[in-house]
N, C-alpha and C positions, 0 to 999 in steps of 0.2 A: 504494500500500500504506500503510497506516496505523503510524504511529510505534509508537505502543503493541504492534503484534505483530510489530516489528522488536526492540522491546526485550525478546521470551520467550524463554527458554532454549529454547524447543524451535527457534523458529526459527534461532538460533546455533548448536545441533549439527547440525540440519539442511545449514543451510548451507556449515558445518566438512564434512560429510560429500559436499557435493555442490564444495566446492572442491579436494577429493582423489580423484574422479573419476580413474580412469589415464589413459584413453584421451578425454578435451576435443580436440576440435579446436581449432588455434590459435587462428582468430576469437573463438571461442565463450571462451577461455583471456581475451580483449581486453576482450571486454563484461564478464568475470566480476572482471577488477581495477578496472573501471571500479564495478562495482557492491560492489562490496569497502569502496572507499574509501569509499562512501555509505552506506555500511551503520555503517562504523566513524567516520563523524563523526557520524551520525546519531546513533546510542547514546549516543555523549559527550552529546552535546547532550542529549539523552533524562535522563541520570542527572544530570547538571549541575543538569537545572533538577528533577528528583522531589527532588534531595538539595535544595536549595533550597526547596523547600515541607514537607522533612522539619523542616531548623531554623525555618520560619514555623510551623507547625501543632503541631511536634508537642507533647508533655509531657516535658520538659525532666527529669532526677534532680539532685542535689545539684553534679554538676560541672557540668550544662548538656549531658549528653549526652542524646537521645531516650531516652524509655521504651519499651521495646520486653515483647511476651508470645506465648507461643504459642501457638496451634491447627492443632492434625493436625500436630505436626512441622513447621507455616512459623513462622519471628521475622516477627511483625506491629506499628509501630511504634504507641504510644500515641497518638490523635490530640486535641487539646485538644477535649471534649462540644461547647461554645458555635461549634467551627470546622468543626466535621465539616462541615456541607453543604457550607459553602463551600472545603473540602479537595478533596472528592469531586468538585465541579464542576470546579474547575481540573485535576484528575488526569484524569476523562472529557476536555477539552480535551484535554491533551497528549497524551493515547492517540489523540487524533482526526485530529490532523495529520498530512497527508499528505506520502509523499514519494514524488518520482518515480523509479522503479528501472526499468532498462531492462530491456524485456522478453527472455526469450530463448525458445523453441520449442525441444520434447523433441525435435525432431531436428537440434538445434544440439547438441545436447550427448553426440552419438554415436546407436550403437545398441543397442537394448532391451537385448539381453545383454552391452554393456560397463559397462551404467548398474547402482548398487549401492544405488537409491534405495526406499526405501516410500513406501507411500502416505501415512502421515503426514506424510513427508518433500516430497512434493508438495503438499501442503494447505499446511504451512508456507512454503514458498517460492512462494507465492500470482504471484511475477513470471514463471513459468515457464509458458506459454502451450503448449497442446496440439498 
């Protein structure tokens, strides 16, 4: 699975929602702290290094804090014109890196009517094999 769509909100409510699952079998409970833990270093590492090319790139205001603006309702930060390409390229990198997340099978994780997942919520959680 790709860094970059471990770091979406979607894929963290998702996940939030499928680690409170009532009825997990135990095993399936093992692989799921296992993949917890990798998810939650993973992120770090993920925002460690975006905030890292946020102070290289960005447009700095009078304290040295990023400039940030909006569209549609998102804070987008200022990126310095002259850096942009080479912003964008390092950010595509780090979205690209992969990590390994153990697979688990929808019939690991109970049965059809104990599971409270959508379909979104499958699309997100890309490690969960049919």
């Amino acid at each position: 699975m790709k860094l970059g769509k471990i770091a979406t909100t979607q894929f963290h409510e998702s996940f939030k929602k499928l680690m409170t699952q009532p009825k997990v079998p135990v095993r399936t409970v093992f692989k799921l702290k296992k993949i917890s833990k990798v998810v939650t270093e993973e992120t770090q590492s993920y925002q460690d290094t975006f905030n890292g090319f946020m102070k290289e790139y960005a447009v700095k205001d009078e304290e040295g804090a990023p400039k940030t603006f909006q569209v549609g309702g998102q804070t987008l930060i200022n990126i310095i014109p002259e850096k942009l390409k080479e912003y964008n390229s390092k950010i595509t990198e780090l979205n690209d890196v992969d990590v390994d997340l153990e697979e688990i099978k929808c019939t690991d994780l109970g049965t059809e009517s104990e599971l409270s997942l959508t379909p979104a919520d499958f699309i997100a959680l890309e490690f969960i094999a049919e």
